[in-house]
C-alpha atoms as one frame of an Amber mdcrd trajectory, in Angstrom:
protein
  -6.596 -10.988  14.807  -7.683 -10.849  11.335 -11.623 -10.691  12.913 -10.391
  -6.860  13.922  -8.676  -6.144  10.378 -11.980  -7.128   8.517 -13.923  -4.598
  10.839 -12.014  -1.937  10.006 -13.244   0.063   6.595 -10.798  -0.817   3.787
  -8.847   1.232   1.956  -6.175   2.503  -0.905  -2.917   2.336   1.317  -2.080
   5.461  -1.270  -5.138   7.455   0.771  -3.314   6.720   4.236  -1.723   9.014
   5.853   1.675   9.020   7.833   1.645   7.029  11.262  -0.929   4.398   9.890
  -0.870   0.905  10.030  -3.034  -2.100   9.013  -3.234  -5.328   6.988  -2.988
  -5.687   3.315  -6.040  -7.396   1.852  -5.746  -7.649  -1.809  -3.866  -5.420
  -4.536  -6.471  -4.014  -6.945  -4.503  -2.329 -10.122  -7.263  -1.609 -12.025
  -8.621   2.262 -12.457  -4.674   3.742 -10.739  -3.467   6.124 -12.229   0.072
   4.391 -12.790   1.827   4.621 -16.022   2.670   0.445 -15.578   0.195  -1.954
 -17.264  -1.834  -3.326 -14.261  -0.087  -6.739 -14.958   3.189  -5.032 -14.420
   2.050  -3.292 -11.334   1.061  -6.185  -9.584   3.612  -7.787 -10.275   6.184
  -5.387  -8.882   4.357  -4.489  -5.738   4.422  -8.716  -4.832   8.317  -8.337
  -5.853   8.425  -5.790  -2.573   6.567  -7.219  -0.410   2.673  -6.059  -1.346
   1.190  -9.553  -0.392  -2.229 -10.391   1.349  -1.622 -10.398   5.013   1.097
  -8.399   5.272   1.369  -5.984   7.707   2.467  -2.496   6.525   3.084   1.210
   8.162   3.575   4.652   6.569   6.821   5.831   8.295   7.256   8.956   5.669
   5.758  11.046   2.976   7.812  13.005   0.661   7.494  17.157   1.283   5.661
  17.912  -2.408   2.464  16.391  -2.497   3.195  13.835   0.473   4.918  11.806
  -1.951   7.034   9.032  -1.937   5.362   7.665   1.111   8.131   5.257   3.228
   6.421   1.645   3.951   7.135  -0.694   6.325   5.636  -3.872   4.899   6.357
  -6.624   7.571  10.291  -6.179   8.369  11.168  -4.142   4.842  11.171  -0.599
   4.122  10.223   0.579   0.660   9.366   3.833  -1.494   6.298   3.815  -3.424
   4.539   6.690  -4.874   1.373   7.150  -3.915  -0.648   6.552  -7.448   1.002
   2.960  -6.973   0.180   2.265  -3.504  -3.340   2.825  -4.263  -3.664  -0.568
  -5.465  -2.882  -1.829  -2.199  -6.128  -2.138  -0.239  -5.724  -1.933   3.366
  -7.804  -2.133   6.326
């Protein structure tokens, strides 16, 4: 299974739109445009869930600027805003 994740392209999870699902492959903090020291950023996206391998879904995106996007990230729901799930790479 993870031979088909690596062929698709990856991506910032924060790009995705709703209805999309795939595999988390790293976090990547670095260059967002969060307010949180990367450190701190990190850190809280592994406190919800945001860990290699997991498997996540967009199930909603706010009405203003499709933000908060809804994520399913294996059997949790969560709120993240966009400029924070682009550290989450996907494919």
């Amino acid at each position: 299974m993870s031979e088909i994740c690596d062929n698709r392209p990856h991506l910032p999870l924060g790009l995705a739109r709703r209805g999309y699902t795939g595999t988390i492959q790293h976090l990547a903090a670095s260059g967002t445009s969060s307010s949180l020291p990367e450190v701190e950023l990190e850190s809280r996206l592994i406190e919800l869930g945001f860990v290699e391998g997991a498997r996540v879904e967009i199930l909603h995106e706010g009405i203003v600027g499709r933000d908060p996007i809804a994520v399913r990230v294996d059997n949790t729901t969560v709120a993240v805003r966009r400029r924070e799930a682009m550290a989450v790479i996907v494919a």
